[in-house]
N, C-alpha and C positions, 0 to 999 in steps of 0.2 A: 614648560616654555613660558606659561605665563608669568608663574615667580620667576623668574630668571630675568622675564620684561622690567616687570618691576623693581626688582633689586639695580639691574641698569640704569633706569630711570632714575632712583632714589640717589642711585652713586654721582650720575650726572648732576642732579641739584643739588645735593651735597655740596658736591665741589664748587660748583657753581657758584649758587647766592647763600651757603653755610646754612648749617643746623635750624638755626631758629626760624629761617627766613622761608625753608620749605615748607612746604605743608604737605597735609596727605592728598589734597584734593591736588595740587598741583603735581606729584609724582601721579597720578591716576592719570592726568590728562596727559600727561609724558612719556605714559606707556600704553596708551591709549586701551585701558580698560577701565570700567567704572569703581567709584570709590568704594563700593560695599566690596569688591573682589578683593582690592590693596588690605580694608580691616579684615575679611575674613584670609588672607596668608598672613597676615602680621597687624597683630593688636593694637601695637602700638607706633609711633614716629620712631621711639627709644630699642625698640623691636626691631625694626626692618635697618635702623643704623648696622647694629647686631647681625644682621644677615648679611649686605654688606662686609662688614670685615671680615666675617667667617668666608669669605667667598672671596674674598682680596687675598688674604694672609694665605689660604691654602690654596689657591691659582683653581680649584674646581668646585664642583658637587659631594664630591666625597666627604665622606663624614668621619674619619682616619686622622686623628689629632696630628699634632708637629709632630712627634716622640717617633709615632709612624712612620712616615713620611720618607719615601725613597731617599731625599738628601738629607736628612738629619742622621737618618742608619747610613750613609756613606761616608759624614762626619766621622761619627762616633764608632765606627768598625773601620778607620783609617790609623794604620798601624804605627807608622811615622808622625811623631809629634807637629812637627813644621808644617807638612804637609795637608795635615788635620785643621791646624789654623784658618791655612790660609786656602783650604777650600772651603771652609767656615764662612769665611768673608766674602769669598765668590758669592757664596750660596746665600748672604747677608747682604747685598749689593743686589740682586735680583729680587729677593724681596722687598726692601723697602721701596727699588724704583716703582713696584708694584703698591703697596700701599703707603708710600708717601704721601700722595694729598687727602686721603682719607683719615690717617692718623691728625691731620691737622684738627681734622673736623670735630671728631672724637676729641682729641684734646681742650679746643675751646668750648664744644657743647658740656664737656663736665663743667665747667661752669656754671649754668645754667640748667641744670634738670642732671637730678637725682640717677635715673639709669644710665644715663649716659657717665656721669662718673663714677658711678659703681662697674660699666665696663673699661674705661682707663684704670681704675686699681686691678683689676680681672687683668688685664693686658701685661701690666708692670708686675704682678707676683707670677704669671706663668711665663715671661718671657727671662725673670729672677730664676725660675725655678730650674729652664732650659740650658739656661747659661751653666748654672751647677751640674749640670750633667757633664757637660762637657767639661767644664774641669774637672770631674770626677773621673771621667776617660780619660783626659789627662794625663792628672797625678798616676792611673794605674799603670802607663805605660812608661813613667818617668822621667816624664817630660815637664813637666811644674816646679817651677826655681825653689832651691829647698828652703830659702826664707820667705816664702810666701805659705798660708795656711789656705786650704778650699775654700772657707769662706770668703778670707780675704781677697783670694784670686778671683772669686765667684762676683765680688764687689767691683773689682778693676774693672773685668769683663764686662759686663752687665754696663757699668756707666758708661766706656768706649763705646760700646752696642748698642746705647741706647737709640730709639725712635729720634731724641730731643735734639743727638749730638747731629745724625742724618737729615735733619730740617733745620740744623744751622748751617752746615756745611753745604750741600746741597741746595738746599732752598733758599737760604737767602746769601750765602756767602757765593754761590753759583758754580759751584765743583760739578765738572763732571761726573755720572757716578762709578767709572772706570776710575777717577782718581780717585775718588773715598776708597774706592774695595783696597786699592794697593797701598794707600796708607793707614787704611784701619789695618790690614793684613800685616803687615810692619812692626807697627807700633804695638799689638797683640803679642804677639811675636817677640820684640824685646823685652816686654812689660812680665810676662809670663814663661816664658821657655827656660827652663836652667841649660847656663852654661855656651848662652849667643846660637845664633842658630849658622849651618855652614854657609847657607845663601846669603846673607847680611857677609860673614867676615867674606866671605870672595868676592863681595861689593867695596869690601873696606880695602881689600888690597888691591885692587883695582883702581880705586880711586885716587887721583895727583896728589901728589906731597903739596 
């Protein structure tokens, strides 16, 4: 309970008044335990960032990577191409509204201190690495337009999915994130599926001349 005070706190001034501007003595008073207790759970400022997101990104305590992870196995063991997507995207819409302003933080603290962008690269080659799975589930079920290569798809993916595109869209353009998920879902979808998907064209014939 007590880490968990603290990781709270830590997220709260995070957001708050950003990376640099925290300190450790003031997440201690914010969690109202003493600062020797905040250094002995977490060494360092660059540390307890790190436990924060591990704590954003996967919604608990548990220590069961993405790969794991009840929605990522109901991506990746969804048998229908389309379908697969675009609960992809559900399940990409949920998480980023979960750590949207924490990625922020992250991303302007690598500026500034070394761990901290050493976890932004951490961040950007496993969520590279995630994205290729899924087009790897994909292509096997033959759903990956045949002029596109994995990697290449794995490139699409990845930049539409990105963190960056979700904090322009979102955060400063002011999307909904109901509307991100169904136009990331879409555009995924066109970008990658061979051969149009059937929900788009019964959209297209639907729609006025």
């Amino acid at each position: 309970m007590t880490r968990r005070a603290i990781i709270d706190a830590a997220q709260q001034l995070f957001v708050r008044d950003g990376y640099v501007a925290t300190t450790m003595d003031a997440i201690a008073a914010e969690a109202g335990v003493a600062m020797k207790t905040v250094y002995s759970a977490f060494a360092t400022k660059s540390g307890l960032l790190r436990a924060v997101w591990d704590l954003l990104l996967k919604g608990d305590i548990e220590t069961a990577p993405i790969a794991e992870r009840p929605w990522y196995v109901e991506v990746i063991a969804e048998p229908d191409p389309e379908t697969m997507l675009r609960l992809m995207a559900h399940h990409a819409r949920t998480i980023k509204t979960r750590i949207g302003p924490i990625l922020r933080v992250i991303r302007s603290a690598a500026v500034v201190d070394t761990d901290a962008a050493a976890l932004w690269a951490l961040i950007q080659s496993d969520f590279h690495d995630n994205q290729g799975a899924i087009i790897t589930s994909l292509a096997a079920k033959g759903g990956l337009r045949p002029d596109l290569t994995a990697p290449g798809a794995t490139d699409v993916l990845w930049t539409l999915n990105h963190p960056d595109v979700w904090l322009l869209l979102v955060g400063e353009c002011g999307w909904a994130p109901e509307r991100f998920e169904a136009w990331f879902a879409d555009i995924i979808c066109r970008q990658l599926l061979a051969g149009g998907t059937p929900r788009m064209r019964r959209r297209q014939r639907r729609a006025p001349a």
